[in-house]
C-alpha atoms as one frame of an Amber mdcrd trajectory, in Angstrom:
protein
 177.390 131.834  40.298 174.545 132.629  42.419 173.368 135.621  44.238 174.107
 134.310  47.481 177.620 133.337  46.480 178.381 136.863  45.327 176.900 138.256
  48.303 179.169 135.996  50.136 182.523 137.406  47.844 181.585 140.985  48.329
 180.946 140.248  52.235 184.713 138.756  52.597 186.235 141.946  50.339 185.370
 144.297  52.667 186.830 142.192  55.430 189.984 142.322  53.816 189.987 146.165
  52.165 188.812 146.248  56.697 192.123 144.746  57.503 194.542 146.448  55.111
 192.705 150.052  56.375 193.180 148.804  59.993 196.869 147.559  58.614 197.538
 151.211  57.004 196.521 152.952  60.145 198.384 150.710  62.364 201.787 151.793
  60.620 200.755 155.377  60.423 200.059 155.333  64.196 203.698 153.383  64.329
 205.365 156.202  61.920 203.836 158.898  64.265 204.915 157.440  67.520 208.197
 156.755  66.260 208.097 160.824  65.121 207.223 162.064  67.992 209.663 159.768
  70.119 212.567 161.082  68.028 211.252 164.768  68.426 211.405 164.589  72.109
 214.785 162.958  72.216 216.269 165.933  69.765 214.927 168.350  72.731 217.156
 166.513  75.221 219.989 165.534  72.864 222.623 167.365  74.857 221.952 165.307
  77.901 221.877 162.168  76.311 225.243 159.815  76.077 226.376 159.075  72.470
 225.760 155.473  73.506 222.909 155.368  75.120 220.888 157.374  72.219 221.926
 154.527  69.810 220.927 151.740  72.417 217.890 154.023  72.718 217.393 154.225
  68.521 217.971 150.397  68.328 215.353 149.394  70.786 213.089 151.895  69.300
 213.932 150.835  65.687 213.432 146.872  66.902 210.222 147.747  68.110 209.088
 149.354  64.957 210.294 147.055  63.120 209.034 144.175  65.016 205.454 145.633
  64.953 205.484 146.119  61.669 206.057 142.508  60.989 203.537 141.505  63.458
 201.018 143.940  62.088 201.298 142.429  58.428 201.773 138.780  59.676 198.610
 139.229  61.228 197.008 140.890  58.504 198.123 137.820  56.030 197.278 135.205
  57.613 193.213 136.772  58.769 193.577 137.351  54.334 194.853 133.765  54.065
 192.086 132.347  56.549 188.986 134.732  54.875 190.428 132.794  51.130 190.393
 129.384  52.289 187.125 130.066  54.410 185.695 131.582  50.790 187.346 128.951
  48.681 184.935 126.733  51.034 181.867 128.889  50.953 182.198 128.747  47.069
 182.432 124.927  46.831 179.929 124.468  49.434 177.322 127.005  47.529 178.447
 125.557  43.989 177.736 122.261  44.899 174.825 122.291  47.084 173.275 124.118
  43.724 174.565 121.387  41.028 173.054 118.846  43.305 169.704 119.975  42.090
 170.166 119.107  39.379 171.423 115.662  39.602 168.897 113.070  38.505 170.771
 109.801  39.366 171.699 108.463  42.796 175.076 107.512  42.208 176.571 110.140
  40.374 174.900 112.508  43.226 176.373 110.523  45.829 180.129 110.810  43.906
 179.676 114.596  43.588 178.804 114.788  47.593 182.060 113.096  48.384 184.237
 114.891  46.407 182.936 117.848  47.865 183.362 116.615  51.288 186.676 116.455
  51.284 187.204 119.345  49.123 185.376 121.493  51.986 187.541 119.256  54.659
 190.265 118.584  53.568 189.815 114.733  54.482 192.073 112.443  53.235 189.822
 109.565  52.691 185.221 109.417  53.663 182.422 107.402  52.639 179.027 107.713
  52.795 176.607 105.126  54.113 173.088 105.213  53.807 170.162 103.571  56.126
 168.773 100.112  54.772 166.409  98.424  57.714 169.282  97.577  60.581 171.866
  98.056  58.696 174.445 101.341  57.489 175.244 100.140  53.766 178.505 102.135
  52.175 177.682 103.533  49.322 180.795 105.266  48.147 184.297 105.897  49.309
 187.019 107.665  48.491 190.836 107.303  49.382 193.596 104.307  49.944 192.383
 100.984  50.249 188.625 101.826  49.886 187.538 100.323  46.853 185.945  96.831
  48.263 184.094  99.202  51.051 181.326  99.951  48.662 178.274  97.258  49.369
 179.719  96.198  52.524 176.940  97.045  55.414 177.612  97.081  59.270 174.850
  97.040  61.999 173.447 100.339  62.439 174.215 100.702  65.904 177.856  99.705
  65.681 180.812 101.821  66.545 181.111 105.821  65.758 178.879 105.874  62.433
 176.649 103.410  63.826 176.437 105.911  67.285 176.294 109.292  65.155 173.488
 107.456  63.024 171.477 106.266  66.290 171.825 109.814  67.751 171.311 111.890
  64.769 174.339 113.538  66.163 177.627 114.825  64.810 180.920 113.359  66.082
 184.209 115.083  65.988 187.282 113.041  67.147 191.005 113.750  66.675 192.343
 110.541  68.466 189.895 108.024  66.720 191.446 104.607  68.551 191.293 105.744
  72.042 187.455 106.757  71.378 185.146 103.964  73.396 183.142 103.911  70.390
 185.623 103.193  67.580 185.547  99.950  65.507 188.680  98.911  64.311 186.899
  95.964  61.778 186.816  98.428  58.769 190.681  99.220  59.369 191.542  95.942
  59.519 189.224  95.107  56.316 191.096  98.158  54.328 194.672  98.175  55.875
 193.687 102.037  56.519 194.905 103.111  59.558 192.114 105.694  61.086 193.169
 108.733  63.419 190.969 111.443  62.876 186.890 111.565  61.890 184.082 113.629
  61.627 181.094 112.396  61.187 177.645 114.059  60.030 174.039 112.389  60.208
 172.269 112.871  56.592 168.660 113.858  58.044 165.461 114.988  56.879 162.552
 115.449  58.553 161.570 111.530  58.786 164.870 110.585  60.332 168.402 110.044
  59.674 168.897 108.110  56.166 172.799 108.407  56.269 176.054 109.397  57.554
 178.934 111.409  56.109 181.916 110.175  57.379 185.475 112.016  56.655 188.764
 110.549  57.888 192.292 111.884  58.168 192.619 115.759  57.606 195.405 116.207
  55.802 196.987 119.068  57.482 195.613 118.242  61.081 192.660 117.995  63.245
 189.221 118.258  62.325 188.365 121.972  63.338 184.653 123.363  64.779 184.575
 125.320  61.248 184.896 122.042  59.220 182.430 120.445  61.362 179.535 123.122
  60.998 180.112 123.342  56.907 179.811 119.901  56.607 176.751 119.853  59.051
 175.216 122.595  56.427 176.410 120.664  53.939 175.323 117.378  55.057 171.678
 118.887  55.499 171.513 120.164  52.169 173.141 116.595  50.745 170.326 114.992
  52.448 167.385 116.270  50.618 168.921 115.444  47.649 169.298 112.124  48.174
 166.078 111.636  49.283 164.774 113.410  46.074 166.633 111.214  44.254 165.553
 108.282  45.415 162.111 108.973  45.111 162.810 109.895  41.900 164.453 106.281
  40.899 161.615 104.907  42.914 158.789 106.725  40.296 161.444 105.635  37.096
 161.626 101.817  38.714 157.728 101.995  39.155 157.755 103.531  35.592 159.583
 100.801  33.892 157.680  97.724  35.812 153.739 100.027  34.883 155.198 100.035
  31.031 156.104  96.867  30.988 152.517  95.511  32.119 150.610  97.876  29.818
 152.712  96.784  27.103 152.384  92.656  27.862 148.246  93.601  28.404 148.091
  95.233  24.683 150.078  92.218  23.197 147.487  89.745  25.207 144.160  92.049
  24.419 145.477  92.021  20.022 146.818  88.959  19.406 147.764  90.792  16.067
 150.041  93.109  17.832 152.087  91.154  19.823 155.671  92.648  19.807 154.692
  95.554  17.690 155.333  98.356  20.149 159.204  97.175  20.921 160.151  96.185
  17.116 158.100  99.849  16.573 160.503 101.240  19.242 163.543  99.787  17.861
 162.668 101.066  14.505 162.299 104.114  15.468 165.339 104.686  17.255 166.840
 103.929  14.176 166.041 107.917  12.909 166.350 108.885  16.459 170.303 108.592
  16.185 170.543 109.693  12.950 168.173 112.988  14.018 171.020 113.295  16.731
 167.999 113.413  19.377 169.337 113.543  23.325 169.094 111.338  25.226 166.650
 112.581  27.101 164.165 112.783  23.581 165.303 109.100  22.574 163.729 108.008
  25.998 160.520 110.203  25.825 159.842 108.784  22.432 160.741 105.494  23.266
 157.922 105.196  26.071 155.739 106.685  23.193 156.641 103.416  21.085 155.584
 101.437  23.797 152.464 103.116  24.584 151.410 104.435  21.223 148.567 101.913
  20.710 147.390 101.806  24.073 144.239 103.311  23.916 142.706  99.961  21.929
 142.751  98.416  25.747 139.240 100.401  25.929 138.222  99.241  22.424 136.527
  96.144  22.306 137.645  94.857  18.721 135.226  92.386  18.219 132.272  94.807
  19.009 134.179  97.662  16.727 131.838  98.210  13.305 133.146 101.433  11.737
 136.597 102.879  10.807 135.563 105.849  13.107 135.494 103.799  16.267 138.840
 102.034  15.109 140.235 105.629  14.804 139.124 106.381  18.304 142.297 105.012
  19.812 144.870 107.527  19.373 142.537 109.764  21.036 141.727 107.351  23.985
 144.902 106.658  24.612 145.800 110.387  24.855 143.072 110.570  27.668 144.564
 107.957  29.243 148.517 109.252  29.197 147.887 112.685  29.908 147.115 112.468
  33.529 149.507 109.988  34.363 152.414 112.605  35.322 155.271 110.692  34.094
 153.574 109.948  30.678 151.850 113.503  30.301 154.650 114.377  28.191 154.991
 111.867  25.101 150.543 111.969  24.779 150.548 114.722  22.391 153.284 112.230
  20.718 150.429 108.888  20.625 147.811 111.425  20.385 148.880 112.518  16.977
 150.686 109.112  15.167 148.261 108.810  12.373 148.677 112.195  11.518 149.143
 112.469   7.751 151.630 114.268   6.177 149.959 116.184   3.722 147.260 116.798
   6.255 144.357 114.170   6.151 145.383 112.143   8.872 143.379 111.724  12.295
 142.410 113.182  14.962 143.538 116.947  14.105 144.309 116.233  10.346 147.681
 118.179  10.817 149.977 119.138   8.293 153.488 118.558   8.186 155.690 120.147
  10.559 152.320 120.712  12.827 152.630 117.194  13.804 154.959 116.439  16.317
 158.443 114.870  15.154 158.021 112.082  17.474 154.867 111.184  15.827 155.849
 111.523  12.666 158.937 108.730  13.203 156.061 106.486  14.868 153.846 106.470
  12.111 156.992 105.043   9.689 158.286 102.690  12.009 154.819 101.437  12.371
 153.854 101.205   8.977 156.849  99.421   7.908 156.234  96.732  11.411 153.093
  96.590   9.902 154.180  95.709   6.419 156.551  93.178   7.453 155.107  91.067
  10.565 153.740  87.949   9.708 150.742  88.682  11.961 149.879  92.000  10.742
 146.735  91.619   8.186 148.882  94.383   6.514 151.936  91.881   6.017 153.008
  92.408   1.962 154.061  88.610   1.818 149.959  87.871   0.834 150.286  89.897
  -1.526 153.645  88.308  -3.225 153.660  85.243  -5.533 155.225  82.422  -3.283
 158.367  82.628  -4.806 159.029  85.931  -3.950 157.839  85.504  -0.829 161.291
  85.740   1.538 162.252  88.055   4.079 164.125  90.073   1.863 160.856  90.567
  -0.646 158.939  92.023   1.694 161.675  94.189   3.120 161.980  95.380   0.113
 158.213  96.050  -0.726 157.539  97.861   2.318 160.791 100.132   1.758 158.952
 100.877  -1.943 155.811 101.624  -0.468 157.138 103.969   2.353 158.973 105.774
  -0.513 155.753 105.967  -2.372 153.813 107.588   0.540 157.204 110.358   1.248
 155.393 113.448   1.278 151.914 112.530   1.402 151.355 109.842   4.682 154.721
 110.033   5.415 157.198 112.892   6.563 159.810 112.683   3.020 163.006 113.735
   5.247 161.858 110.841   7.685 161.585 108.245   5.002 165.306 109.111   3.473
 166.387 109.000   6.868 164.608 105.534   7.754 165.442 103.831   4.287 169.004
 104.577   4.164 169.705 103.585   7.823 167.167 100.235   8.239 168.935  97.156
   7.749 167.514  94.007   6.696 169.156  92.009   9.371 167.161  94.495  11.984
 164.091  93.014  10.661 165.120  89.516  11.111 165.949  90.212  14.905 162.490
  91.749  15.022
């Protein structure tokens, strides 16, 4: 919980340790009164009528009484309001803070709506979001709203379509009689609407969205409701325009990898489809390593990329092993200021790392060489071993009747056992050779 959400608990305590002082000194006051009232009346006892001093001790004991109720009522139901009111505070805090966190546009869009009507109370919402002249729902929640999402209305039509125009929040407790209302999404659902707030999702380019909540469950919309979700709806916003930004960069990732990848397969004829069947390969360890997701996508995009640095090598011009060996370096130069590949260059940088330490560029030893490079430099060697185009493909070197698919799958498995602790990382080969399958290769 965070420091604003504590300060927010500790604020509403000493509201209520306020109220039961103010409760306490309310019946002491009461008790006093009631004292001195029954002191006077013993002064004057002997001119007071039996009757009349118990018509006089019932009214006063009613009146005690009936403050005293009034008193605690009141007390328990400012306690009852200050809990709900927290109960909201905390969601609204707690959620507003996971939505930093979320990554993904439609899981944050599911968590904002169950807030919603958490905070509300709604019985049923949606969100829509802004595409060109249109209000596109997103998500909804409640009775009869599953074939909402997709479904798009023009942005200027009825309440939403107003509250998005105006960038202005709209409060109604008698929904039908409202100019404004558009009964088409009713009659699409079968969902009768009566009440409806509705929030603008804003940031400082304009209105992307509206929050729409429908049917409080226990009454009317109040002004408190209203300015949580505007809070909350402000908040909302900027994550979803984070969010899409971010799928925007991950969509622009993808496409950029995909046309470095097809322009190393068209620069080294050799090559083509090494980087995916390297990929796959590798991903092969990567489950068995029990790697995140998060690391099986990093090293992944390594796969892909690992050789990319021979786009600045000119083959037919190269003379020398040491200009060959250039490309893990080059490609490093390339990666690392590209911000959403700066993470997996150390990974390219160092794939022909050796083992027992005279590998290239950094001739690192063993667990100095990044695990993700490590797993590239088997699943290479063994795509190397076994494509057909590779000049490192073991079926030359077999007689022509041993020359099958399952021969050289074989072969290369021997020689990456061979080369376990000196090229190769020993765990890694165990690992590889007792998970590979010869049908994988085929599908290769």
């Amino acid at each position: 919980m965070t420091d604003k959400t504590e300060d927010k608990k500790s604020v509403v305590e000493a509201v209520r340790h306020q109220i039961k002082i103010l409760n306490g000194i309310v019946l002491l006051v009461v008790y006093a009164l009631l004292f001195l009232i029954i002191r006077f009346m013993y002064m004057f006892l002997d001119y007071i009528s039996p009757p009349s001093l118990v018509a006089i001790l019932s009214i006063i004991a009613g009146l005690v009484v009936m403050g005293m109720y009034v008193a605690n009522s009141a007390s328990k139901k400012a306690i009852r309001t200050i809990d709900d009111y927290t109960n909201k505070l905390n969601t609204l805090l707690t959620t507003t803070r996971d939505m930093r966190e979320i990554e993904y546009g439609d899981i944050l869009l599911e968590n904002i709506m169950q807030s919603a009507l958490k905070i509300t109370g709604a019985d049923a919402g949606s969100i829509m979001l802004v595409e060109g002249d249109r209000l596109v729902f997103k998500i909804a929640k409640g009775s009869r709203s599953t074939n909402l999402p997709g479904l798009s209305i023009p942005k200027s039509e009825g309440i939403v379509g107003w509250a998005a125009e105006n960038g202005s929040n709209v409060r109604i407790n008698d929904a039908k009689n409202d100019s404004r209302f558009n009964p088409a999404i009713d009659k699409m659902t079968g969902y009768e609407t009566k009440s409806l707030l509705c929030v603008p999702l804003k940031v400082k380019a304009g209105t992307i969205g509206i929050l729409e909540l429908i049917n409080k469950e226990d009454g009317a919309f109040t002004h408190e409701d209203e300015e949580l979700l505007s809070y909350f709806a402000d908040q909302a916003a900027i994550s979803i325009a984070r969010t899409q930004f971010m799928e925007d960069q991950r969509n622009y990732e993808i496409h950029l990898t995909d046309i470095l990848v097809d322009t190393m397969d068209t620069h080294i004829h050799e090559k083509v489809g090494h980087s995916k069947r390297v990929a796959k390969y590798s991903l092969v360890m990567a489950d068995e390593l029990n790697m995140s997701e998060n690391e099986k996508r990093k090293l992944y995009k390594a796969c892909l990329l690992h050789d990319i640095g021979f786009l600045k090598i000119k083959l037919k011009d190269v003379t020398s092993k040491e200009q060959y060996k250039a490309h893990p370096q080059l490609g490093y130069e390339m990666l690392r200021l590209i911000n959403f590949y700066a993470d997996i260059a150390p990974f390219v940088l160092h794939h022909h790392e050796r083992y027992e330490g005279n590998g290239y560029p950094n001739e690192l030893i063993g667990d100095a060489i990044p695990v993700e490079s490590r797993i590239i430099a088997i699943a290479e060697a063994f795509d190397a071993m076994t494509s057909r185009d590779s000049y490192k493909y073991v079926g030359k070197m077999l007689d022509k009747a041993e020359h099958s698919p399952a021969a050289v799958f074989h072969y290369a498995i021997e020689e990456l056992k061979k080369n376990a602790g000196t090229k190769f990382d020993p765990n890694l080969v165990d690992i590889f050779v007792n998970n590979i399958d010869e049908s994988l290769l085929e599908e290769a």
